[in-house]
C-alpha positions in Angstrom: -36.1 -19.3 -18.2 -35.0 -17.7 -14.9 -33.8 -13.8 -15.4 -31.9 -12.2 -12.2 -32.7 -8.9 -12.0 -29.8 -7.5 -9.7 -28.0 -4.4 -8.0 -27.7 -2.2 -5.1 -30.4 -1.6 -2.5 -32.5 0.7 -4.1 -32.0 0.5 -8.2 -35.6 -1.0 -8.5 -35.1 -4.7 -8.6 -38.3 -5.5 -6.5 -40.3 -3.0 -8.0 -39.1 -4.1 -12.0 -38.6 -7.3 -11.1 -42.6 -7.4 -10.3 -43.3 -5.5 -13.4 -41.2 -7.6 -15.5 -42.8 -10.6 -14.2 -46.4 -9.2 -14.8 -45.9 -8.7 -18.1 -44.1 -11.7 -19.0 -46.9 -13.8 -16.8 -44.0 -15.7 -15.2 -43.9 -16.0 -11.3 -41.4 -13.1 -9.2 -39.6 -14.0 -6.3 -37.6 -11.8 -4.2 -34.3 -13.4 -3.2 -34.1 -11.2 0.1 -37.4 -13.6 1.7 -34.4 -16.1 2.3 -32.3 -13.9 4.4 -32.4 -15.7 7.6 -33.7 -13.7 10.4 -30.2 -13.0 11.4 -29.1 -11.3 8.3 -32.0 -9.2 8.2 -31.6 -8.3 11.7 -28.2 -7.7 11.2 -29.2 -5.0 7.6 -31.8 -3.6 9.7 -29.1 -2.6 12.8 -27.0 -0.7 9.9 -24.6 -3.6 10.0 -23.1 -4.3 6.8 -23.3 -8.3 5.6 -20.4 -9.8 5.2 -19.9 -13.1 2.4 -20.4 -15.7 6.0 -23.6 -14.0 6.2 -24.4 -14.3 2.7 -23.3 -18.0 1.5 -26.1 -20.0 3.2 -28.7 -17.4 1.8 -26.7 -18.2 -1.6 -27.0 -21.8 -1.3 -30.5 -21.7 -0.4 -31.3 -19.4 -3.8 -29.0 -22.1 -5.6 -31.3 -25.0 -4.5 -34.6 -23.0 -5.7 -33.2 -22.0 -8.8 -32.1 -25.8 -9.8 -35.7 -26.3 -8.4 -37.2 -23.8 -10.7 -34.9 -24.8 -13.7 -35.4 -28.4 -13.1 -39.4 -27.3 -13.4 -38.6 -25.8 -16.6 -39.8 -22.7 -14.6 -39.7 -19.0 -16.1 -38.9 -17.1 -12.9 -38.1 -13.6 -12.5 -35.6 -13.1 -9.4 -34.7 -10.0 -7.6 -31.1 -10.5 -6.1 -28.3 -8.4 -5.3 -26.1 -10.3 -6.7 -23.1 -7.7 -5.9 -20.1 -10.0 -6.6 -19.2 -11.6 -9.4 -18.3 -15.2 -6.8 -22.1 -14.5 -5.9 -23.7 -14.5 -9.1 -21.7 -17.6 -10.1 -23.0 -19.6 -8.1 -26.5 -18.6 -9.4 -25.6 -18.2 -12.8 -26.8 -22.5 -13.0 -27.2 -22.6 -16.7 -25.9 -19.9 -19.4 -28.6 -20.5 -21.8 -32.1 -20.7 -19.8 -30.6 -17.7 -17.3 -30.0 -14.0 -17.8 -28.7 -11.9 -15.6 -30.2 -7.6 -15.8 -28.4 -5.4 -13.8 -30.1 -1.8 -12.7 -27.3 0.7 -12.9 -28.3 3.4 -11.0 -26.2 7.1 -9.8 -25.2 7.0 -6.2 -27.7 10.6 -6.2 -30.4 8.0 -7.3 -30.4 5.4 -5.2 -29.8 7.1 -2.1 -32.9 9.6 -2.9 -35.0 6.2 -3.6 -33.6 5.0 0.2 -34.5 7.8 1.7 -38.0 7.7 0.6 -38.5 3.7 1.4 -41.0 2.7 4.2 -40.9 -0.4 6.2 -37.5 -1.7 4.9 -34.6 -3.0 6.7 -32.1 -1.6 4.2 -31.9 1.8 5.2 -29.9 4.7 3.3 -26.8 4.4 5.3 -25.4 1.2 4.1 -25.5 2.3 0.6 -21.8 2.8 0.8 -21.1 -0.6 1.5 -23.1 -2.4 -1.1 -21.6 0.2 -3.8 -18.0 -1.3 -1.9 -19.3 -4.6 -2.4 -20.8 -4.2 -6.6 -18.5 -5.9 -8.6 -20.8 -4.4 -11.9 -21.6 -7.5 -14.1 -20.0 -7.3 -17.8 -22.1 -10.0 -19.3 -25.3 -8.7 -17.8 -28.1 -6.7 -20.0 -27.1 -3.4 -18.4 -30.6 -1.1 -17.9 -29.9 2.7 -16.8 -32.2 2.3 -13.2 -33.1 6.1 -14.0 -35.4 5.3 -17.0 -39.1 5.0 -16.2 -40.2 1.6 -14.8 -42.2 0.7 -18.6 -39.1 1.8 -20.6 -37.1 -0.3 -18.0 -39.0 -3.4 -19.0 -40.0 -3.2 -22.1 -35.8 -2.8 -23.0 -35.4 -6.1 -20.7 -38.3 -8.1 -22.4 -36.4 -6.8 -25.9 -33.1 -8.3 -24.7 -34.7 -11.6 -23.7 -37.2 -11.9 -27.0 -33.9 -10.7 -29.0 -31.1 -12.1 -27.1 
């Protein structure tokens, strides 16, 4: 099983995604380690990607995950997956992938940006990913405020229950 965790810069999906994948003993992988160097030069200028800049990082997470589900791998993924085009094209196979998106205030994330060290998302291109989130409706929908156990032991529910 492959489970996306997903949203804006700063709702937690590294950070539960890790957790997640700790406790479920699958393997984590964090979908921004195949931005090519020009995107993440681009994020760390304050330049807003654009959906060019983002379809050959999409394809690439395509190929891994019909690697991983051709493996019969379980996978936890953290992804931005802002648009609804961009999670369709991960979205591979309804019944061995779930989607969680971290809904977090703008109040929130931005307080979590602020604090971050040594990342190339910095605070000030919030606004454009929250311009970008197209907010999943057939996603398990967390409330990124929660603390990080409460966070994963409601996603490990919805994927034993679900």
């Amino acid at each position: 099983m492959i489970t996306i965790v997903m949203g804006v810069s700063g709702s937690g999906k590294t950070t539960v995604g890790k957790l997640l994948a700790q406790s479920l003993n699958w393997d984590f992988i964090d979908a921004d380690d195949f931005h090519p160097a020009a995107n993440i030069e681009k994020m760390s200028l304050g330049i807003p990607l654009e959906d060019a800049d983002r379809i050959p990082w999409l394809l690439q997470l395509q190929s891994e995950i019909d690697t991983w589900l051709l493996e019969n791998k379980n996978v936890v993924l953290a992804c931005s997956a802002l648009k609804t085009s961009y999670r369709e094209m991960l979205y591979r196979d309804q019944q061995r992938i779930k989607i969680v998106y971290l809904k977090a205030s703008f109040e929130l994330l931005t307080a979590r940006l602020q604090t971050r060290q040594n990342h190339y998302m910095k605070a000030d291109l919030l606004s454009s990913q929250l311009d970008t989130l197209e907010e999943p409706e057939d996603a398990i929908i967390i409330d990124a405020s929660q603390p990080l156990e409460v966070m994963v032991r409601q996603i490990e529910n919805h994927l034993v229950g679900g």
